[in-house]
N, C-alpha and C positions, 0 to 999 in steps of 0.2 A: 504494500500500500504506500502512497505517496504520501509525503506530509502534508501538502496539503486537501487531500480527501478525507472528509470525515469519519470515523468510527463509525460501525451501524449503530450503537447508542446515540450520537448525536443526531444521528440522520435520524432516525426517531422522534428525537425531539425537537427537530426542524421542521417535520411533515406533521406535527402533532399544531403547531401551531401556540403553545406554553410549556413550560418547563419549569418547577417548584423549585427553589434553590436546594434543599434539602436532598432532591435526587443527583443534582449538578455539586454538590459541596459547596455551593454557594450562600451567599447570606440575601440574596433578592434572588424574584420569581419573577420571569414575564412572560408576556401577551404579546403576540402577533395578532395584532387585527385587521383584519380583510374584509370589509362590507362591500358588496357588490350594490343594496342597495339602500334609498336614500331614505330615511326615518329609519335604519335598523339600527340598534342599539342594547347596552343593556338598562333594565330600571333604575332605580333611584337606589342607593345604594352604600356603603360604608365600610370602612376598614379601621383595625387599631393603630394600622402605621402611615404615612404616606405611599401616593401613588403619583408618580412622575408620568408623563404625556407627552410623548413625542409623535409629531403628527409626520409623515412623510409624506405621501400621497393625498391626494382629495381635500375635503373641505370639514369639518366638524361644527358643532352646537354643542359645546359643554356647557352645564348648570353641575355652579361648586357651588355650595352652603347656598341656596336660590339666586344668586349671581349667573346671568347667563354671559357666553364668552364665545365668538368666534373664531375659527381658527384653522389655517390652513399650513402647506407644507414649510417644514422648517420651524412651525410652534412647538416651542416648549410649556408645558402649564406644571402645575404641581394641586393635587389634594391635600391638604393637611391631613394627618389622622384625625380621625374619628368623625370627620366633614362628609354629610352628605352630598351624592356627586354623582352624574351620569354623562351620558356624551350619543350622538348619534352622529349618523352620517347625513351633512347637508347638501351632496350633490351641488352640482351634477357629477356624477360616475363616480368612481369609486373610492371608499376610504379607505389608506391605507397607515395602519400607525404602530408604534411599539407602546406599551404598556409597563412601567416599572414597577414593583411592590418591593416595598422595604424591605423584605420580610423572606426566611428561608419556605413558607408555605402560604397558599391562599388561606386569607381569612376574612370572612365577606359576611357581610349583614345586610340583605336584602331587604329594603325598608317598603317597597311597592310590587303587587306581584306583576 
C-alpha cells in the first residue's frame, strides 16, 4: 500500500460520512455534510461542548440561541455548549460543510422532533 492511500479503516470512515473521536483516538468527532436538498437539515438541537461550522460548499440558514445567521462557502460559525442550534441548506444546490464536536463522542439533545 502507498502512503498515501488510506487504510480500509479510514476509508470507512470516509464513506461513513462521521467519525467519533473515541474510534479515531481523537478528542473531537465530525460531520461530513452533504444536503443535496434545500430546507434539509437537522432540528433544533444541543450539545455539552461546542460545535465549530465550517461551510464549504453551498449556502446555509443557521439559528444559534434564536439568532438567525447566513452563511456561505468559506464560513466559519461556532455553537457554544449547551446553545441551542440548527442549520439547513438555503440553496440553490447543494450544501456542503464539515461539522466539528469538541468532544471524543456524539452527544446531542434533540430539543424538536
Amino acid at each position: 500500500m502507498s502512503s498515501l492511500e488510506p487504510s480500509s479503516r479510514i476509508a470507512d470512515w470516509r464513506r461513513s460520512g462521521e467519525v467519533q473521536g473515541v474510534e479515531a483516538g481523537s478528542d473531537v468527532s465530525v460531520i461530513v455534510v452533504d444536503y443535496a436538498e434545500v430546507g434539509q437539515g437537522p432540528s433544533l438541537h444541543s450539545h455539552p461542548y461546542p460545535e465549530t461550522f465550517v461551510v464549504l460548499e453551498g449556502n446555509a440558514v443557521f439559528e444559534v440561541d434564536g439568532e438567525r445567521i447566513k452563511a456561505g462557502p468559506g464560513a466559519v460559525l461556532v455553537a457554544p455548549a449547551g446553545v441551542p442550534h440548527r442549520f439547513e441548506n438555503a440553496g440553490p444546490g447543494r450544501l456542503l460543510q464539515v461539522d466539528i464536536h469538541s468532544a471524543d463522542r456524539f452527544q446531542t439533545d434533540w430539543l424538536e422532533s
